[in-house]
C-alpha positions as CSV (number, residue, x, y, z in Angstrom):
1,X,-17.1,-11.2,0.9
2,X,-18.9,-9.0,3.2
3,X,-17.5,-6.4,5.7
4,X,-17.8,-8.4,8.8
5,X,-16.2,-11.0,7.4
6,X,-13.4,-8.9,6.3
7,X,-12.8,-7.5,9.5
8,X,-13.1,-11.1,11.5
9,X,-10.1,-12.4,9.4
10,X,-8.0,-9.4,9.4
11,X,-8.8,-7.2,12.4
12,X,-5.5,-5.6,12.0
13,X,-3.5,-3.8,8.7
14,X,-0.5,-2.5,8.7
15,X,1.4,0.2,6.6
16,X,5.5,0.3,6.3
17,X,6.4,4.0,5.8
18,X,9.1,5.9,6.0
19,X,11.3,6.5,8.9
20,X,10.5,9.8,11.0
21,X,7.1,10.1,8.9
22,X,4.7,9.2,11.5
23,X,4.5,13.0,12.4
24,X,3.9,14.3,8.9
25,X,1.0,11.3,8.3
26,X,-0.9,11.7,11.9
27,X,-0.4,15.7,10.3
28,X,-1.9,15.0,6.5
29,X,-3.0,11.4,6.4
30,X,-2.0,9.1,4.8
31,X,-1.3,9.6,0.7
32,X,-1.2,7.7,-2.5
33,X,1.6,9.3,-4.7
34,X,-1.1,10.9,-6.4
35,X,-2.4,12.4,-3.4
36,X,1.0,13.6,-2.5
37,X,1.9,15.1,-5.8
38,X,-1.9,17.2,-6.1
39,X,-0.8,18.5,-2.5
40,X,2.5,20.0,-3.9
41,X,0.5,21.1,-7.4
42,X,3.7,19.2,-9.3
43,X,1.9,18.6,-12.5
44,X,3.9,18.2,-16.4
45,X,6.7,15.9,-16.9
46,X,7.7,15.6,-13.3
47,X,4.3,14.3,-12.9
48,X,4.0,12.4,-15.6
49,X,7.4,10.3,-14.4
50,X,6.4,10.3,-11.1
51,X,3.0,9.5,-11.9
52,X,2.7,6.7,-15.2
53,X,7.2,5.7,-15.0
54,X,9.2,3.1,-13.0
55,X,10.6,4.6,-9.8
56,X,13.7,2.7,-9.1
57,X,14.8,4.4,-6.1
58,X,13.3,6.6,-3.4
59,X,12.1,10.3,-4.3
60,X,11.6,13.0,-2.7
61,X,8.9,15.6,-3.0
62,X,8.2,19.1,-1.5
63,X,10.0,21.5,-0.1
64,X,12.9,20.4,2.5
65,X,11.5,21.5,5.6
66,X,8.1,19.8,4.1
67,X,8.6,16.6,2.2
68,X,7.2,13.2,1.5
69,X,9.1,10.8,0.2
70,X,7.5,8.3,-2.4
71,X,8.8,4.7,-1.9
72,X,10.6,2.8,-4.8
73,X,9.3,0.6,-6.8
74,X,12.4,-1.8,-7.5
75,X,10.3,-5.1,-7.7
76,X,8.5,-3.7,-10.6
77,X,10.6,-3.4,-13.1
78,X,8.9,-3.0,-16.6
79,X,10.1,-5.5,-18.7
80,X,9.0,-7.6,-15.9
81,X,5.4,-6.1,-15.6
82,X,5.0,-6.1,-18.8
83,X,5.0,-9.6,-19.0
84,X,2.6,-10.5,-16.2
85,X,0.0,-7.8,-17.3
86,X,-2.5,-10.3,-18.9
87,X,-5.5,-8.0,-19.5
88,X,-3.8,-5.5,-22.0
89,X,-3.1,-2.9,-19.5
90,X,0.3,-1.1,-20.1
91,X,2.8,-0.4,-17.3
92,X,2.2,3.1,-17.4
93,X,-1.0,2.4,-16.9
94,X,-0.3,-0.4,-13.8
95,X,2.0,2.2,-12.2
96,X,-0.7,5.1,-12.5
97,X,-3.8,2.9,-10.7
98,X,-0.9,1.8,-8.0
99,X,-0.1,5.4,-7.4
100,X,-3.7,6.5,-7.0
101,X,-3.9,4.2,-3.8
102,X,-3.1,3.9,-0.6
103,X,-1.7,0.4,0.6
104,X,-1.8,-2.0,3.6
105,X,-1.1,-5.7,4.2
106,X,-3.8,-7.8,5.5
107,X,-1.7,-9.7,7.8
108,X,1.8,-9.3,9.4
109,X,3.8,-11.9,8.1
110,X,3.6,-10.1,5.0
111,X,4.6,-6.8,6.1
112,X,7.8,-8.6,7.7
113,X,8.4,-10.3,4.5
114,X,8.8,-6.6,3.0
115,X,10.8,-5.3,5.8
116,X,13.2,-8.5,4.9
117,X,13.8,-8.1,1.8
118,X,16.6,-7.3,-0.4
119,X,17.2,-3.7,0.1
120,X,15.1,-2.8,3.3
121,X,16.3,-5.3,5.5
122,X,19.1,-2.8,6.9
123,X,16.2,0.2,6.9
124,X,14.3,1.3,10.1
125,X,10.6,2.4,9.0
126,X,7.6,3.6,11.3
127,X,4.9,0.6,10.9
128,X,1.0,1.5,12.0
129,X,-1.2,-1.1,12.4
130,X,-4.9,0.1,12.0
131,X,-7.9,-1.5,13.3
132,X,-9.7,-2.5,10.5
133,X,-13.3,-2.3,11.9
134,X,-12.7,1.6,12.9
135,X,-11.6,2.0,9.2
136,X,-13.9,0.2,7.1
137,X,-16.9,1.9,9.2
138,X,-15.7,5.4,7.2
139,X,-14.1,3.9,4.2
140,X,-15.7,0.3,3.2
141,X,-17.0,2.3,0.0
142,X,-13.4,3.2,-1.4
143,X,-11.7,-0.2,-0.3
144,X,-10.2,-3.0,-3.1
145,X,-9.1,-6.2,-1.8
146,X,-5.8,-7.9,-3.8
147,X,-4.6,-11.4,-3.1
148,X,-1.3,-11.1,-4.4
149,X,1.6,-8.3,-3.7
150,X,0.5,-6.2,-6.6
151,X,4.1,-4.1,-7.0
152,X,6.1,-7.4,-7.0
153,X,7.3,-9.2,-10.1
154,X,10.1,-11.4,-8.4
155,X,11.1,-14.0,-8.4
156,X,8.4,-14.9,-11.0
157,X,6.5,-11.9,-12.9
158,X,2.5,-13.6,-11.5
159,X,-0.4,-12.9,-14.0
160,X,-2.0,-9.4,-13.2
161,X,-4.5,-7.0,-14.7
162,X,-7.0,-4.3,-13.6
163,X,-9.4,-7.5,-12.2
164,X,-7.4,-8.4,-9.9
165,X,-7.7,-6.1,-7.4
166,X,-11.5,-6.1,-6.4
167,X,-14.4,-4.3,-4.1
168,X,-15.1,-6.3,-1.1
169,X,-18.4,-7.3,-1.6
170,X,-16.9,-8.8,-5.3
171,X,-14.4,-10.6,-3.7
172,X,-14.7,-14.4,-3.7
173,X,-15.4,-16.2,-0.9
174,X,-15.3,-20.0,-0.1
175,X,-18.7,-21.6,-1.1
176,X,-19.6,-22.5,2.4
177,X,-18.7,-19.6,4.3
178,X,-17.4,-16.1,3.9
179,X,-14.5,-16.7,4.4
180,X,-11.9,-15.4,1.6
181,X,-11.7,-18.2,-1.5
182,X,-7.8,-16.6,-1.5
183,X,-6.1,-15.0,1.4
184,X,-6.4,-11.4,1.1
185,X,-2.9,-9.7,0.8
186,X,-3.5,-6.5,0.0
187,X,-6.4,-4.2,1.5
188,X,-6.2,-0.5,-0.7
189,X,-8.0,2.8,-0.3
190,X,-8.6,4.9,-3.4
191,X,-6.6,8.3,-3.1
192,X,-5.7,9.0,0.9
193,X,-7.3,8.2,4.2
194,X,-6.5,12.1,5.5
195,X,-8.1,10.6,9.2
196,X,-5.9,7.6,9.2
197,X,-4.7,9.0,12.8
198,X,-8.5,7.8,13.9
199,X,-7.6,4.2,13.0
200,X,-3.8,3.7,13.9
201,X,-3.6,1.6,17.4
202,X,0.0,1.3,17.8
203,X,3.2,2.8,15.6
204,X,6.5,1.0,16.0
205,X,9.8,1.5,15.0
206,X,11.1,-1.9,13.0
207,X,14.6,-2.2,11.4
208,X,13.9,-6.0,9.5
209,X,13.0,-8.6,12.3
210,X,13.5,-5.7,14.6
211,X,11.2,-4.4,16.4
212,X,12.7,-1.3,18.0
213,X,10.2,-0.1,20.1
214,X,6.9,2.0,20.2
215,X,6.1,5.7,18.4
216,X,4.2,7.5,20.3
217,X,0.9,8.3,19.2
């Protein structure tokens, strides 16, 4: 697929994030858990769990007047992963590329199918939507495309590996036209998009189908 193409079936991504953390990203961007852990120097053991283990709830990180929380990672339980992982990659290793990105859903339907779901439906988050042309004009070079929810192994534990998550210009497209031979689900930066303030058009508040109102910007 090429960049234009890209952009002409998904002109919009959007990002589910904490409640209240709008401020904090438009501050320091948006980071991947290993982003957020090099800004707050935890390195060792802590790391190493945060980093390469299975994060079944919420944590914390920082210090309590500067925090980011890193989101759970309930649908990925390891016995689970382990099974889908087709390409010899370990979970450790699965979780530890997943934490070196930054994610985004291609289109909107999926993002409400996250903010439904069992555990989050009751939750308010702040959810930017990003123009993708703006963003692939700074980042195209550090972008994989995934066409399944790569952190999800329920209700069935889908075949995975390093291969499926691929650059754009790798990423199959229909023999005819460019358009995507599978519909992109996941659109992922390597690391942090520090800038992602320059991108974001709109920030709302959502609480499941809820959309309760706009964040200012």
């Amino acid at each position: 697929m090429d960049v234009a193409a890209l952009i002409n079936n998904y002109p919009r991504l959007f990002h589910m994030a904490e409640e209240g953390s709008w401020p904090s990203i438009k501050k320091h961007g948006l980071l991947s858990t290993a982003a957020a852990l090099d800004r707050y120097s935890i390195q060792g053991a802590s790391r190493l769990t945060l980093e390469e283990g299975h994060r079944a709830e919420k944590v914390k990180v920082g210090a309590p007047a500067d925090f980011i929380v890193l989101r759970d990672q309930k649908p990925m339980e390891p016995s689970r992963l382990a099974r889908a992982l087709t390409d010899g990659t370990t979970p450790a290793e699965w979780y530890k590329f997943l934490n070196s990105k930054v994610f985004m859903w291609a289109e909107e339907t999926r993002l409400f199918k996250l903010l439904n779901a069992r555990g989050y439906g009751k939750l308010t988050h702040d959810v930017l939507t990003i123009d993708t042309a703006a963003l692939m004009a700074q980042y195209e070079n550090a972008v994989w495309l995934c066409h399944m929810n790569s952190g999800n192994t329920f209700p069935m534990w889908h075949a995975r590996g390093m291969d499926t998550f691929k650059r754009i210009a790798n990423y199959p497209t229909k023999k005819r036209s460019e358009a995507p031979a599978k519909k992109v689900v996941e659109v992922v930066v390597d690391y942090h998009i520090p800038n992602i303030a320059d991108f974001v058009v709109e920030v709302r508040s959502i609480q499941g189908k809820n959309i309760l109102g706009n964040i200012a910007l």
